[in-house]
C-alpha positions, 0 to 999 in steps of 0.5 A: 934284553939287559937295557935295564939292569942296574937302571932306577926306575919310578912306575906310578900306578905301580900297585896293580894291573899294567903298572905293577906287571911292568914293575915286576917285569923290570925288577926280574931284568934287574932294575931297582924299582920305585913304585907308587900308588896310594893303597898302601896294602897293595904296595906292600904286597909287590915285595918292592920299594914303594912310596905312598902318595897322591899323584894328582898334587904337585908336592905328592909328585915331589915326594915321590921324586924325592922318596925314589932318589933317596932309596934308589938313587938317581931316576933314569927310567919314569913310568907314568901309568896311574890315572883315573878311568871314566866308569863314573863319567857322563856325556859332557852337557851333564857332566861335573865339572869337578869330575873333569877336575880330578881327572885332568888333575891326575892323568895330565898334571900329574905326569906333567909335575912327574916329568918336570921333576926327574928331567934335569937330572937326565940331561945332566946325566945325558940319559933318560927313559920316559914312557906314558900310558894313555889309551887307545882313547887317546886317538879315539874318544869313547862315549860320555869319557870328555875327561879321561879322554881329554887327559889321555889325548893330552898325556900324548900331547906332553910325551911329544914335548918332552921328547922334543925338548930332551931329545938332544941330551939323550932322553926319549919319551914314548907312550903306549896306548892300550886298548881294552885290558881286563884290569880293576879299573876296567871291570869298574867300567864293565860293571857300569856299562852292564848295569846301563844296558842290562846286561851281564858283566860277562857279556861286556867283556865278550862284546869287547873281546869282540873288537879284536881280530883275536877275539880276545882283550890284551893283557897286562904283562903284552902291556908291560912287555912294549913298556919295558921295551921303550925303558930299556937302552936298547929303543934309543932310536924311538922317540916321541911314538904313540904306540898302539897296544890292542892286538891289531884294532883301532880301538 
């Protein structure tokens, strides 16, 4: 598959986990990579270009817009994977409003601020990738997650607008909706959920393994596999999909 060589591709939440294996995926086929975060270490250590900043702010996503065309050139790929998980949540009659906040802040205006930003230029240039990672909580709310729920059920919301809305001039917009993948962000869950019910960290991740018809979770380079696929020219014809991720369960 060539359908991304030579491609600039921005990947947010790029320094770990499903972002940074689909930012090495797409560098090994030839794209010229962007990646963002906020953990300047981690960044440093993909070996790509990067640009340090907060997503959950309207001029962070500029300077990430701007930080990718003035190295790279031209944005024709957007990956819109960082986000905020909901280890620290509660049920909603006690849940924070600021949590709610932040997290709203990040997962949906973020890609929102992101996708406005490198639109125009893809339909000037009649050509454009966008894909957003949300969740298998975006079909399916999880327990005491109202928020990460909520903004993964919007970020679905968002990716149907915009393949509406620039789907004339050449650009598709898809999502991949991951089920349970052993990244940082999950092991924080994993590690709250074992400490509320007195189990093992271990035992967790067994439980979940056991959702799956493989008896196993994905992991973050399948993730990365359906990601690069929708980035590339050769899925021109799909637009505005919600793809599962989750080896065959619902969740």
């Amino acid at each position: 598959m060539g359908g991304v060589e030579g491609r600039v591709a921005l990947i947010t939440g790029g320094s770990r986990g499903i972002g940074r294996a689909t930012a090495e995926l797409l560098a090994r086929r030839g794209a010229k990579v962007m990646c963002v975060a906020r953990n300047q270490q981690e960044l440093a250590d993909t070996g790509l270009e990067y640009s340090v900043v907060d997503l959950g702010t309207s001029e962070g996503c500029a300077q990430a817009v701007a930080d990718a065309e003035q190295r790279l050139g031209p944005i024709e790929i957007l990956i819109c994977n960082h986000g905020i998980g909901s280890a620290h949540e509660k049920v909603i009659w006690e849940q924070d409003p600021e949590v709610w906040n932040e997290t709203i802040r990040v997962n949906l205006d973020g890609p929102f601020h992101l996708s406005r930003l490198v639109l125009q230029g893809m339909i000037e240039r009649q050509y454009g990738r966008i894909v957003y990672t949300s969740s298998t909580a975006g079909l399916v709310a999880e327990y005491a997650g109202s928020a990460y729920s909520s903004s993964k059920h919007g970020l679905l919301g968002l990716m149907r607008s915009v393949a509406q809305d620039a789907g004339p001039y050449g650009v598709t917009s898809n999502a991949v909706l991951p089920g349970w993948v052993r990244t940082e962000m999950a092991e924080r869950s994993a590690r709250q959920e074992a400490v509320d019910r007195h189990i093992t960290v271990d035992q967790v991740w067994e439980q979940r393994a056991a959702l799956y018809p493989p008896g196993r979770v994905a992991t973050p380079q399948e993730v990365a596999e359906m990601i690069a696929f929708l980035a590339s020219e050769e899925s021109s014809g799909v637009s505005g999909e919600a793809i599962r991720v989750a080896l065959g369960s619902v969740w």
